[in-house]
N, C-alpha and C positions, 0 to 999 in steps of 0.2 A: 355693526353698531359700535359707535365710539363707549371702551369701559369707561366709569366714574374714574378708576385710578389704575395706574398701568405698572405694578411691580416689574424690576429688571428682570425676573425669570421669567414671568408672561411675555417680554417685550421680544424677548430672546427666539422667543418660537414663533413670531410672525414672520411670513413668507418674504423674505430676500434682504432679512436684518444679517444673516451669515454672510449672505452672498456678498453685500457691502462688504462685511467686515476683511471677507476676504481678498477684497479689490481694494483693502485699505482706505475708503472710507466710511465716513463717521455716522451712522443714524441718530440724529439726535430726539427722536419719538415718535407719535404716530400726525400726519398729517389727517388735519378733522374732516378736510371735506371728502377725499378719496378712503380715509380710514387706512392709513397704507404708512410703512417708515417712512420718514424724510433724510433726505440725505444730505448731510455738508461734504462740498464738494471743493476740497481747497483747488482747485485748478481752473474751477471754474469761479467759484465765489468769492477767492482771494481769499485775505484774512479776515476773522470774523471780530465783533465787537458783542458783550452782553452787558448789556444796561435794566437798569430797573430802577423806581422810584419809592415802592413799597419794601422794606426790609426783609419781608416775612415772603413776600414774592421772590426776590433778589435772590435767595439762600435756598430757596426750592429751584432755581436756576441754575445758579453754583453748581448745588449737589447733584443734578438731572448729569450734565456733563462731565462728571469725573464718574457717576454708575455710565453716562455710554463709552467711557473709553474701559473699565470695567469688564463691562459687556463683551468687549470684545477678546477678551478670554485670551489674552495676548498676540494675537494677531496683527494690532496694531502697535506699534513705536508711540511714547511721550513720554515730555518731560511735564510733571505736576508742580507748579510755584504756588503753591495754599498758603500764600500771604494772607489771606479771610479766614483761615482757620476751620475753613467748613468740612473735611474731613472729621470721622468721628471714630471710625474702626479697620481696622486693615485691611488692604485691597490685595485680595487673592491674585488676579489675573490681569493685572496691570507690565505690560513689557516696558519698563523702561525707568522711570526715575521722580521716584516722589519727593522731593527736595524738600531734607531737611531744614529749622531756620537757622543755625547757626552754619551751613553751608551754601546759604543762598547767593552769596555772592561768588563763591566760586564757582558753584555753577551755571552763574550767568556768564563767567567769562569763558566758558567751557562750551558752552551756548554756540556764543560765537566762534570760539577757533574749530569749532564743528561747523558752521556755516562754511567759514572758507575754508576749509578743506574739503565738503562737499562741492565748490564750488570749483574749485579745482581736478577734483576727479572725473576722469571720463568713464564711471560705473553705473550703472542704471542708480538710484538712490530712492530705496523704502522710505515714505512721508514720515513724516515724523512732525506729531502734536504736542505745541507747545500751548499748557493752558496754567493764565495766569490769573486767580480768583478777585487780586485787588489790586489794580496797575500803581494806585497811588501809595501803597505799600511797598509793593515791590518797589518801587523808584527811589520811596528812601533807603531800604535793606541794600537796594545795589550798587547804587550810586552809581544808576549805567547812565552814560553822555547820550548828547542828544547824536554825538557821529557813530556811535553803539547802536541807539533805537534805531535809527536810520536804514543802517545795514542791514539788519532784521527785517523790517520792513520792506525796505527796495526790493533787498535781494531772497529773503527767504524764498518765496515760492521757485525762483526759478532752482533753488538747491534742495526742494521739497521739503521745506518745514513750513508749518502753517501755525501763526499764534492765533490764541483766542483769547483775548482780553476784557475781563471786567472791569467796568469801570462807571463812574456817572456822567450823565449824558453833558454836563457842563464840563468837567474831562478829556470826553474823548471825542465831541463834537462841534465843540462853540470856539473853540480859540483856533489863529489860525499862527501862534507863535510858539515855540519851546518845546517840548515835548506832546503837550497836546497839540498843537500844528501839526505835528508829524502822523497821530490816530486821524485826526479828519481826514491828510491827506490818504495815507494808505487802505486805512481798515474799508473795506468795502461790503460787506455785510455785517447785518448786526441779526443781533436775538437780543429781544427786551420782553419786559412783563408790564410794562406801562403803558397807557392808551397811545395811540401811534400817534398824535400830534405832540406829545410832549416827549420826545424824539428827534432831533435834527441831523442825525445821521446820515439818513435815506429822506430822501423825498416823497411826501404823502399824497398820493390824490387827494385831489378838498373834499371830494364826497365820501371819502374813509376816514376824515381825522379824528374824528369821536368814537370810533370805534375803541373798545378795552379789553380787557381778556381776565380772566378769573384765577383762583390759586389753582398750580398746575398746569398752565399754559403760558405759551409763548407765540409773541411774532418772530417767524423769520423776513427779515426784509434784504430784500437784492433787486437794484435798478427798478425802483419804484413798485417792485411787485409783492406783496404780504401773502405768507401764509402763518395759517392756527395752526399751529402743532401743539398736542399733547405733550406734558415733557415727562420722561423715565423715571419713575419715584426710587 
């Protein structure tokens, strides 16, 4: 039976939330219909997008994803860009880099000469999650080019970094020039908290678009397909 609300220590003790963790990927909570974790699977899924149109939605979203990397008790590699400010209290078991705001820009350039250096190397390379809370923020703090977002994009996954970006869906889905050009083209999954037609990310079957989801929940969508998942309080 799916819980009313899924605290990050209850989540912790479902069967094969470690096992991910230790395969290096990400559960982002429980899938409704099986009752079971969901897994983001940067290799498979490519980078991800989270969208929402409810504020109070959006920020239970945010938050769900910086408790699953959390979660994972440092197992997992990231860097945290909380341009939305939705952090509130110190994250114990976070391996990696919660960026400061008067250090945001260097470490987006940091970002990158870590890409290609990854890309350069012939060493097996640990994923490494880059999640960024408010893409339209971040763009002003870093004043990264569109030949910057690019590279990121293109070439991340094959160097195992995997972004996840928020943003709104008029942002990261409707333009097909400038920096948003670049989200349509790449981002290929999203997680939103808004009914799936008001979405243009992913493509909706007509007989799903009315569907909506409630506080607490999220769609994932990949190549036309949705699932409900719970998200990690």
């Amino acid at each position: 039976m799916m819980p009313e609300e899924l605290p990050l220590a209850n989540f912790a003790n479902y069967q094969g939330v470690q096992r991910a963790y230790d395969e290096q990927l990400l559960p982002l909570g429980l899938e409704h219909e099986e009752v079971a974790p969901f897994l983001y699977v940067p290799r498979e899924h490519g980078h991800l997008a989270l969208m929402g149109t409810q504020s109070k939605k959006l920020r239970r979203l945010q938050k769900a994803v910086i408790n699953a990397l959390e979660g994972a008790q440092g197992k997992i590699q990231s860097i945290i860009f909380d341009t939305a400010k939705i952090n509130d209290k110190p994250l114990q078991y976070v391996n990696g880099v919660f960026v400061a705001a008067d250090a945001i820009k260097q470490a987006k350039d940091n970002l990158i000469k870590s890409l290609k250096q990854r890309l350069q190397s012939n060493k097996e390379q640990r994923w490494l999650y880059v999640y960024i809370t408010d893409i339209e923020k971040f763009e002003e703090d870093t004043n990264i080019t569109e030949p910057e977002m690019e590279l990121l994009l293109r070439d991340g996954l094959q160097a195992h970094i995997a972004l996840m970006i928020v943003g709104t869906n008029g942002h990261l889905a409707l333009s097909h020039i400038g920096l948003s050009g670049l989200y349509k083209k790449y981002l290929t999954a999203a997680l939103f908290t808004s009914r799936l037609q008001e979405q243009q990310l992913i493509e909706v079957p007509y007989g799903m678009r009315d569907r909506d989801v409630s506080l607490g929940n999220a769609f994932f969508g990949y190549e036309s397909e949705f699932t409900l998942i719970k998200l990690i309080q």
